[in-house]
C-alpha positions in Angstrom: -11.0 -49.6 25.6 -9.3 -47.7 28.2 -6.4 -46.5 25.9 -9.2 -45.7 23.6 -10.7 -43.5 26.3 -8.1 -41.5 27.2 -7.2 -40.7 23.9 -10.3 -39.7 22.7 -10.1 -37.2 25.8 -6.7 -35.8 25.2 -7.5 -35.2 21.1 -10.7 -33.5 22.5 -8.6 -31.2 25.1 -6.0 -30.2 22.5 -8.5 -29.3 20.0 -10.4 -27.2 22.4 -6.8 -25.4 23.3 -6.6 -24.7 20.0 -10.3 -23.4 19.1 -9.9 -21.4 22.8 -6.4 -20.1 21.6 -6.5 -16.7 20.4 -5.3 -15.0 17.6 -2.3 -12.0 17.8 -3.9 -8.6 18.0 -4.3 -7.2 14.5 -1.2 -5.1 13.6 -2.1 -1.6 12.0 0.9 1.3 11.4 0.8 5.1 10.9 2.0 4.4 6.9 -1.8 3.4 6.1 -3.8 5.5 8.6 -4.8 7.9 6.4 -6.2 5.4 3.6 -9.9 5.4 3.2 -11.7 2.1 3.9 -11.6 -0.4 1.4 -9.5 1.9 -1.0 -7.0 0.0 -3.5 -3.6 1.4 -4.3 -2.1 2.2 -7.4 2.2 1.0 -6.4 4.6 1.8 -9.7 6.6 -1.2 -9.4 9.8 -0.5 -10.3 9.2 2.9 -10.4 6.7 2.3 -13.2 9.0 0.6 -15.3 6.3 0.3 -18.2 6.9 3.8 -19.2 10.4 4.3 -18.8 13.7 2.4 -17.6 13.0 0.7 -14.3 14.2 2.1 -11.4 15.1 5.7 -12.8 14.0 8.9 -12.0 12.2 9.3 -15.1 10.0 6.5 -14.7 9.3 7.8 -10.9 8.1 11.4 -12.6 6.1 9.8 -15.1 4.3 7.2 -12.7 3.7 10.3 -10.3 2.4 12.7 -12.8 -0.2 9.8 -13.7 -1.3 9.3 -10.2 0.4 6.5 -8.7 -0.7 6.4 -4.8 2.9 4.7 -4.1 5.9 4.5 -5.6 7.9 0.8 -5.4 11.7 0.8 -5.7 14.7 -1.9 -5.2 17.7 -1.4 -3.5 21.3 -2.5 -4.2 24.4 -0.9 -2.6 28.2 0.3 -4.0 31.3 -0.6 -2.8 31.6 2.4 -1.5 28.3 2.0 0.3 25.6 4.2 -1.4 22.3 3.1 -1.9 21.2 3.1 -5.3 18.0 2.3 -7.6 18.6 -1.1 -9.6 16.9 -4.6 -9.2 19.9 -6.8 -10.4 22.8 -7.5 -8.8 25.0 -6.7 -11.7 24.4 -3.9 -14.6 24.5 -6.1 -17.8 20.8 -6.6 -18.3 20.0 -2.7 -17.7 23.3 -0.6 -18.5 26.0 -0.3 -21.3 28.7 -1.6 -17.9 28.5 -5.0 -17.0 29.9 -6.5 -13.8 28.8 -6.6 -10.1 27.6 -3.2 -8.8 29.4 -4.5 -5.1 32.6 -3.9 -6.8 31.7 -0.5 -8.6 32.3 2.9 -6.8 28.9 5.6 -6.7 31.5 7.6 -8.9 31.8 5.0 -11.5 28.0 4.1 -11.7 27.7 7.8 -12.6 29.0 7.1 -16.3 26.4 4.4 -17.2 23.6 5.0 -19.2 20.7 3.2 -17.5 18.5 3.3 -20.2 21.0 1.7 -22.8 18.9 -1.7 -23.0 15.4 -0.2 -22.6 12.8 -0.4 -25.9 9.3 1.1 -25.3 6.8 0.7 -27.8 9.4 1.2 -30.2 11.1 4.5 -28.7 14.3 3.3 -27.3 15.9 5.2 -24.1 20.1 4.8 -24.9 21.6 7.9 -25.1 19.0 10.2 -23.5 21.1 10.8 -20.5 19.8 8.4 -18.1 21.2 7.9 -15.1 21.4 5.6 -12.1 19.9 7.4 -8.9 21.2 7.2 -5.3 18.3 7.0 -2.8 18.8 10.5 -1.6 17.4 11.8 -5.0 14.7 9.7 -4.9 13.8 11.1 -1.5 14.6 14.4 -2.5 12.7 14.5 -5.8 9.7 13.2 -4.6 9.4 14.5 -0.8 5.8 13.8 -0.3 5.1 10.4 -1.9 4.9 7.4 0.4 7.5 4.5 -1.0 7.1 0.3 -1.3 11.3 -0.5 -1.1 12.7 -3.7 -1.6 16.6 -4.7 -0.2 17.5 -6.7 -2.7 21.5 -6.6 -1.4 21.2 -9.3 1.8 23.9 -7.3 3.9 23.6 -5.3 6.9 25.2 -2.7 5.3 22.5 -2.4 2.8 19.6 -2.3 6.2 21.7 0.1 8.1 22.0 2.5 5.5 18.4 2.2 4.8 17.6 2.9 8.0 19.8 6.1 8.4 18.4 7.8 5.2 15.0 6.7 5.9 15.7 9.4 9.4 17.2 12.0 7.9 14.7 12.5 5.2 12.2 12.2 7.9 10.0 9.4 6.1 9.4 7.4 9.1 5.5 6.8 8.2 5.8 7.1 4.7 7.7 4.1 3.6 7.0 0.0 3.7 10.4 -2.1 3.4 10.4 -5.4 2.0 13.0 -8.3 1.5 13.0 -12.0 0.4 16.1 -12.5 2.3 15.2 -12.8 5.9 18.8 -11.7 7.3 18.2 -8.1 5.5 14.8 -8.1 7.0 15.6 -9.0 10.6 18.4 -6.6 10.4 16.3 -3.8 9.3 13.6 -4.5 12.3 16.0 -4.5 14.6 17.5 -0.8 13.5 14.6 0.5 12.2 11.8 -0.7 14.2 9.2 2.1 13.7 9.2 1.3 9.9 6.8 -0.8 8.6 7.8 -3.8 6.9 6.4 -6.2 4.7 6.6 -10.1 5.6 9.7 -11.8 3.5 9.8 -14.6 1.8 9.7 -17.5 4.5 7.6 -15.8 7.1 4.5 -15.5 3.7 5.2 -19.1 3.1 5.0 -19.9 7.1 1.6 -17.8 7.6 0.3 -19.6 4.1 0.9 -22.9 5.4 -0.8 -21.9 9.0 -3.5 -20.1 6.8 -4.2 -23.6 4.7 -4.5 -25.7 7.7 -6.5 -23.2 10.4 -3.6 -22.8 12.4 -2.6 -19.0 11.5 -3.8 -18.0 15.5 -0.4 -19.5 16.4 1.9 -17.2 14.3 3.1 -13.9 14.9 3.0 -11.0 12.5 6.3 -9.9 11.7 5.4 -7.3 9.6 1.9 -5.2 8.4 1.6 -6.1 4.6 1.9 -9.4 2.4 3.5 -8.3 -0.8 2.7 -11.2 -2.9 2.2 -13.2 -6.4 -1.3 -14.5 -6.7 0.2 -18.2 -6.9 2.9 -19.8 -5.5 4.1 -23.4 -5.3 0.4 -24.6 -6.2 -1.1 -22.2 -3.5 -3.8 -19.8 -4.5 -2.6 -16.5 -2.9 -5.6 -14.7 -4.0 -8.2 -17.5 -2.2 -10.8 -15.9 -0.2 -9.9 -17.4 3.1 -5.9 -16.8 2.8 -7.5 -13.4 2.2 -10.0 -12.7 4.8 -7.4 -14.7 7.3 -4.6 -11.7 6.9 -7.3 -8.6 7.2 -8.8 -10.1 10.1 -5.0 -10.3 11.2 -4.7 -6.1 10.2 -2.5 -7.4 7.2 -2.0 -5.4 3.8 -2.8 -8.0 0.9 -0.8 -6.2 -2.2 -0.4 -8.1 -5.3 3.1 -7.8 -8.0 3.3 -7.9 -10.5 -0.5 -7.2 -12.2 -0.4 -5.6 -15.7 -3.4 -7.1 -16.9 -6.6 -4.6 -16.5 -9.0 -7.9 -16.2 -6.6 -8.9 -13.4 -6.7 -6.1 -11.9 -10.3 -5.8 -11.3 -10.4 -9.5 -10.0 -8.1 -9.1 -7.3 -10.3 -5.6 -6.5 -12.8 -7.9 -6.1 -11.0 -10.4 -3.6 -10.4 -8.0 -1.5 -6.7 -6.6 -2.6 -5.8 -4.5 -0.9 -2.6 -2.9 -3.5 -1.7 -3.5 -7.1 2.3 -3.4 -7.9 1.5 -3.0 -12.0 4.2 -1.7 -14.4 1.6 0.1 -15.8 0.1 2.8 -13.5 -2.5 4.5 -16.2 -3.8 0.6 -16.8 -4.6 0.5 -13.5 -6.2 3.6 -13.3 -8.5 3.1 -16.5 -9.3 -0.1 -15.0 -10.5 1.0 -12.0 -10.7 4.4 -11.6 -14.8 4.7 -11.8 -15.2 2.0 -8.7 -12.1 3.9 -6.3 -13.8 5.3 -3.8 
Protein backbone atom coordinates (compact mmCIF):
# COMPACT_ATOMS: atom_id res chain seq x y z
CA UNK A 1 0.00 0.00 0.00
CA UNK A 2 3.00 1.92 0.64
CA UNK A 3 4.52 1.32 -2.88
CA UNK A 4 1.16 2.29 -4.03
CA UNK A 5 1.57 5.53 -2.14
CA UNK A 6 4.60 6.78 -3.29
CA UNK A 7 3.87 6.14 -6.66
CA UNK A 8 0.77 7.79 -6.84
CA UNK A 9 2.83 10.83 -5.43
CA UNK A 10 5.66 10.75 -7.87
CA UNK A 11 3.10 10.30 -11.14
CA UNK A 12 1.36 13.39 -9.50
CA UNK A 13 4.74 15.48 -9.21
CA UNK A 14 5.94 14.65 -12.69
CA UNK A 15 2.67 15.59 -14.24
CA UNK A 16 2.61 18.87 -12.37
CA UNK A 17 6.36 19.50 -13.81
CA UNK A 18 5.07 19.00 -16.84
CA UNK A 19 1.63 21.16 -16.75
CA UNK A 20 4.10 23.91 -14.70
CA UNK A 21 6.74 23.49 -17.62
CA UNK A 22 6.69 26.23 -19.95
CA UNK A 23 6.63 26.55 -23.45
CA UNK A 24 9.77 28.26 -25.70
CA UNK A 25 8.97 31.86 -26.41
CA UNK A 26 7.16 32.17 -29.72
CA UNK A 27 9.79 32.71 -32.53
CA UNK A 28 8.80 35.66 -35.01
CA UNK A 29 11.55 37.08 -37.84
CA UNK A 30 11.78 40.35 -39.81
CA UNK A 31 10.74 38.07 -43.23
CA UNK A 32 6.99 38.26 -42.02
CA UNK A 33 6.84 41.56 -40.12
CA UNK A 34 5.25 43.38 -42.57
CA UNK A 35 2.28 40.77 -43.20
CA UNK A 36 -1.02 41.93 -42.15
CA UNK A 37 -2.86 39.76 -39.50
CA UNK A 38 -4.36 36.82 -40.49
CA UNK A 39 -3.32 37.36 -44.29
CA UNK A 40 -2.74 34.04 -46.46
CA UNK A 41 0.07 33.92 -49.00
CA UNK A 42 -0.03 33.19 -52.52
CA UNK A 43 3.90 30.95 -52.83
CA UNK A 44 4.52 29.80 -56.79
CA UNK A 45 5.92 26.55 -56.05
CA UNK A 46 8.37 25.90 -58.30
CA UNK A 47 8.34 29.02 -59.57
CA UNK A 48 4.65 28.50 -60.66
CA UNK A 49 5.35 25.62 -62.54
CA UNK A 50 1.56 25.36 -63.78
CA UNK A 51 2.19 27.95 -66.28
CA UNK A 52 5.46 27.40 -67.48
CA UNK A 53 8.61 24.88 -67.04
CA UNK A 54 9.30 24.69 -63.28
CA UNK A 55 11.95 26.42 -62.01
CA UNK A 56 12.65 28.81 -65.02
CA UNK A 57 12.67 32.30 -65.26
CA UNK A 58 9.62 32.37 -67.29
CA UNK A 59 7.47 30.68 -64.90
CA UNK A 60 8.93 33.28 -62.13
CA UNK A 61 7.66 36.31 -64.58
CA UNK A 62 4.45 34.81 -65.19
CA UNK A 63 3.62 33.88 -61.42
CA UNK A 64 4.85 37.56 -60.54
CA UNK A 65 2.86 39.42 -63.10
CA UNK A 66 -0.23 37.41 -61.66
CA UNK A 67 0.44 38.41 -58.09
CA UNK A 68 2.13 35.81 -56.31
CA UNK A 69 3.07 37.25 -52.62
CA UNK A 70 6.25 34.72 -52.78
CA UNK A 71 8.05 33.02 -55.07
CA UNK A 72 9.24 29.13 -54.08
CA UNK A 73 12.37 27.82 -55.78
CA UNK A 74 14.79 24.54 -55.43
CA UNK A 75 18.28 24.42 -55.39
CA UNK A 76 20.84 22.06 -56.88
CA UNK A 77 24.54 22.92 -57.45
CA UNK A 78 27.31 22.25 -60.54
CA UNK A 79 30.36 20.76 -60.36
CA UNK A 80 31.78 23.71 -60.63
CA UNK A 81 29.78 25.05 -57.80
CA UNK A 82 26.99 27.39 -59.04
CA UNK A 83 23.74 27.42 -57.75
CA UNK A 84 21.12 26.77 -60.10
CA UNK A 85 17.14 26.39 -60.42
CA UNK A 86 16.14 22.59 -60.84
CA UNK A 87 14.25 20.18 -58.42
CA UNK A 88 15.89 16.79 -59.55
CA UNK A 89 19.12 15.70 -59.08
CA UNK A 90 19.64 14.75 -62.61
CA UNK A 91 18.26 16.55 -65.98
CA UNK A 92 16.43 13.61 -67.72
CA UNK A 93 12.85 14.33 -66.49
CA UNK A 94 13.15 18.19 -67.31
CA UNK A 95 15.89 18.76 -70.19
CA UNK A 96 16.90 17.27 -73.60
CA UNK A 97 20.66 16.19 -71.31
CA UNK A 98 20.36 13.46 -69.08
CA UNK A 99 22.91 12.62 -66.34
CA UNK A 100 23.70 14.03 -62.81
CA UNK A 101 23.90 17.89 -62.71
CA UNK A 102 27.08 17.26 -59.87
CA UNK A 103 29.07 16.20 -62.76
CA UNK A 104 28.00 18.98 -65.30
CA UNK A 105 29.93 22.30 -65.48
CA UNK A 106 27.43 25.94 -65.30
CA UNK A 107 28.89 26.14 -68.92
CA UNK A 108 27.52 22.99 -70.09
CA UNK A 109 24.05 23.39 -68.40
CA UNK A 110 23.97 26.53 -70.59
CA UNK A 111 23.13 24.29 -73.85
CA UNK A 112 20.06 22.49 -72.41
CA UNK A 113 16.73 23.44 -73.21
CA UNK A 114 14.77 23.32 -69.98
CA UNK A 115 11.60 23.27 -71.40
CA UNK A 116 12.20 20.25 -73.75
CA UNK A 117 9.74 17.88 -71.70
CA UNK A 118 7.19 20.55 -70.64
CA UNK A 119 3.35 20.24 -72.24
CA UNK A 120 0.82 22.91 -71.07
CA UNK A 121 -2.59 22.67 -72.02
CA UNK A 122 -1.41 21.47 -75.18
CA UNK A 123 1.29 24.28 -75.99
CA UNK A 124 4.51 22.55 -75.60
CA UNK A 125 7.77 24.66 -74.39
CA UNK A 126 10.94 22.68 -76.53
CA UNK A 127 12.63 24.89 -78.52
CA UNK A 128 11.46 28.26 -77.19
CA UNK A 129 14.92 29.02 -75.75
CA UNK A 130 14.55 28.10 -72.28
CA UNK A 131 17.18 27.99 -70.15
CA UNK A 132 18.43 26.83 -66.81
CA UNK A 133 18.97 29.92 -64.33
CA UNK A 134 21.76 30.43 -61.83
CA UNK A 135 20.50 31.98 -58.57
CA UNK A 136 22.09 35.27 -59.27
CA UNK A 137 19.41 35.87 -62.08
CA UNK A 138 16.74 34.90 -60.08
CA UNK A 139 17.91 37.56 -57.54
CA UNK A 140 18.65 39.81 -60.08
CA UNK A 141 15.40 39.63 -62.13
CA UNK A 142 13.20 39.80 -59.40
CA UNK A 143 15.03 42.19 -56.72
CA UNK A 144 12.01 43.03 -54.66
CA UNK A 145 10.12 39.68 -54.23
CA UNK A 146 10.56 37.78 -51.00
CA UNK A 147 11.62 33.91 -51.92
CA UNK A 148 10.55 30.25 -50.25
CA UNK A 149 14.15 28.14 -51.30
CA UNK A 150 14.56 24.65 -50.90
CA UNK A 151 18.40 22.94 -50.81
CA UNK A 152 17.69 20.07 -52.39
CA UNK A 153 21.73 19.13 -52.86
CA UNK A 154 22.63 17.80 -49.00
CA UNK A 155 26.19 19.34 -49.21
CA UNK A 156 27.81 22.11 -47.46
CA UNK A 157 28.81 23.37 -50.50
CA UNK A 158 25.29 23.82 -51.59
CA UNK A 159 24.42 25.93 -47.77
CA UNK A 160 27.55 27.92 -48.01
CA UNK A 161 27.03 29.22 -51.31
CA UNK A 162 23.49 29.87 -50.39
CA UNK A 163 24.45 31.76 -47.75
CA UNK A 164 27.06 34.00 -49.55
CA UNK A 165 24.55 35.04 -52.38
CA UNK A 166 21.82 35.41 -50.00
CA UNK A 167 24.57 38.70 -48.58
CA UNK A 168 25.51 39.99 -51.48
CA UNK A 169 22.24 40.51 -52.99
CA UNK A 170 21.30 41.83 -49.68
CA UNK A 171 18.07 39.56 -49.11
CA UNK A 172 18.64 38.89 -45.57
CA UNK A 173 14.82 39.44 -44.54
CA UNK A 174 13.44 38.48 -47.71
CA UNK A 175 14.08 34.91 -48.06
CA UNK A 176 12.85 31.52 -45.96
CA UNK A 177 15.28 28.38 -46.61
CA UNK A 178 14.03 24.96 -46.36
CA UNK A 179 15.60 21.43 -46.57
CA UNK A 180 14.39 17.79 -45.88
CA UNK A 181 17.90 16.90 -45.31
CA UNK A 182 18.82 17.97 -41.89
CA UNK A 183 22.80 18.22 -42.53
CA UNK A 184 22.03 21.05 -45.33
CA UNK A 185 19.77 22.64 -42.76
CA UNK A 186 22.08 22.67 -39.84
CA UNK A 187 24.83 23.78 -42.04
CA UNK A 188 22.85 26.63 -43.30
CA UNK A 189 21.89 27.84 -39.51
CA UNK A 190 25.08 27.70 -38.57
CA UNK A 191 26.47 30.24 -41.60
CA UNK A 192 23.56 31.96 -42.17
CA UNK A 193 21.96 32.41 -38.90
CA UNK A 194 19.88 35.66 -39.43
CA UNK A 195 17.93 33.83 -42.25
CA UNK A 196 14.84 32.37 -41.56
CA UNK A 197 14.45 28.83 -41.98
CA UNK A 198 11.81 26.51 -42.31
CA UNK A 199 11.76 23.17 -39.99
CA UNK A 200 13.18 20.04 -42.14
CA UNK A 201 11.89 16.95 -42.35
CA UNK A 202 12.69 15.23 -38.92
CA UNK A 203 12.46 18.24 -36.64
CA UNK A 204 8.13 18.53 -38.42
CA UNK A 205 7.86 14.89 -37.67
CA UNK A 206 9.55 15.49 -33.93
CA UNK A 207 7.22 18.66 -33.19
CA UNK A 208 4.08 16.40 -34.75
CA UNK A 209 4.66 13.71 -32.47
CA UNK A 210 5.09 16.27 -29.34
CA UNK A 211 2.05 18.06 -30.79
CA UNK A 212 -0.17 14.57 -30.76
CA UNK A 213 0.72 13.72 -27.35
CA UNK A 214 0.71 17.43 -25.43
CA UNK A 215 4.21 17.38 -25.05
CA UNK A 216 5.27 20.16 -27.77
CA UNK A 217 6.31 22.68 -24.51
CA UNK A 218 9.47 20.50 -24.47
CA UNK A 219 10.83 21.14 -28.00
CA UNK A 220 12.68 23.81 -29.39
CA UNK A 221 11.84 25.76 -32.55
CA UNK A 222 14.46 25.34 -34.95
CA UNK A 223 13.11 27.37 -37.43
CA UNK A 224 9.90 30.00 -37.91
CA UNK A 225 7.64 28.14 -40.51
CA UNK A 226 6.32 24.45 -41.07
CA UNK A 227 6.29 23.91 -44.83
CA UNK A 228 4.16 21.01 -44.95
CA UNK A 229 1.64 18.38 -46.76
CA UNK A 230 -1.70 18.24 -45.09
CA UNK A 231 -1.11 14.35 -44.30
CA UNK A 232 1.63 12.51 -43.48
CA UNK A 233 2.18 8.93 -42.33
CA UNK A 234 -1.67 8.86 -41.08
CA UNK A 235 -1.29 12.25 -39.33
CA UNK A 236 -3.71 15.07 -40.14
CA UNK A 237 -1.29 18.06 -40.70
CA UNK A 238 -4.13 20.37 -41.13
CA UNK A 239 -5.91 19.23 -37.53
CA UNK A 240 -6.93 22.20 -35.55
CA UNK A 241 -4.80 21.55 -32.52
CA UNK A 242 -1.44 20.63 -34.54
CA UNK A 243 -2.56 24.00 -35.92
CA UNK A 244 -3.29 26.28 -33.10
CA UNK A 245 -0.19 24.31 -31.25
CA UNK A 246 2.53 25.99 -33.94
CA UNK A 247 0.83 29.73 -33.94
CA UNK A 248 0.74 29.80 -30.37
CA UNK A 249 4.50 28.68 -30.86
CA UNK A 250 4.91 31.99 -33.57
CA UNK A 251 5.15 29.19 -36.32
CA UNK A 252 4.21 29.80 -40.16
CA UNK A 253 1.80 26.85 -41.06
CA UNK A 254 2.24 26.80 -45.19
CA UNK A 255 0.82 24.07 -47.04
CA UNK A 256 2.50 22.32 -50.76
CA UNK A 257 1.47 21.42 -52.80
CA UNK A 258 -2.56 22.80 -53.01
CA UNK A 259 -3.88 23.18 -56.68
CA UNK A 260 -7.30 22.46 -55.83
CA UNK A 261 -9.46 25.88 -55.34
CA UNK A 262 -11.89 23.84 -52.76
CA UNK A 263 -8.62 23.04 -50.92
CA UNK A 264 -7.51 25.96 -50.87
CA UNK A 265 -10.30 27.64 -49.10
CA UNK A 266 -10.33 24.81 -46.45
CA UNK A 267 -6.95 25.20 -45.30
CA UNK A 268 -7.89 29.32 -45.32
CA UNK A 269 -10.24 28.24 -43.07
CA UNK A 270 -7.92 26.16 -40.62
CA UNK A 271 -5.95 28.71 -40.19
CA UNK A 272 -3.06 28.39 -43.02
CA UNK A 273 -1.10 30.44 -42.90
CA UNK A 274 0.60 29.98 -46.89
CA UNK A 275 -0.49 28.10 -49.95
CA UNK A 276 2.60 26.57 -52.22
CA UNK A 277 0.00 25.90 -55.44
CA UNK A 278 1.36 25.47 -59.04
CA UNK A 279 -1.28 27.50 -59.95
CA UNK A 280 -1.01 31.14 -58.63
CA UNK A 281 -4.28 32.68 -60.55
CA UNK A 282 -6.29 29.53 -58.86
CA UNK A 283 -5.43 30.71 -55.82
CA UNK A 284 -6.22 34.10 -56.31
CA UNK A 285 -9.80 33.43 -57.88
CA UNK A 286 -10.34 31.27 -54.97
CA UNK A 287 -9.71 33.53 -52.54
CA UNK A 288 -9.07 36.82 -53.57
CA UNK A 289 -12.73 38.37 -52.29
CA UNK A 290 -11.94 37.01 -48.42
CA UNK A 291 -7.85 38.39 -48.43
CA UNK A 292 -7.86 40.98 -46.29
Amino acid sequence: MRRRWMLLALTGIALAVVAAWPSPAPVSHPYFTELQPAAVENIAHGGGQGHAPPNTLEALQLADAMGADVLEIDLQITKDGVLILHHDDTLDRITDMKGPIADKTWAELQKADSGYHTVIDGQSFRGKGIKIARLEQAFTRFPSKRWVIEIKNNTEAASNRLCALISQFNVTNRVIVASFHDGAMKTFRKVCPKVATAYSGDEVRLFLIASHVRLSRFVQSPGVALQIPTDAAGFDLADPHFVRTAKLRGLKVQYWTINDSKQMRDLVGRKADGIMTDYVDRFKQALEPARP
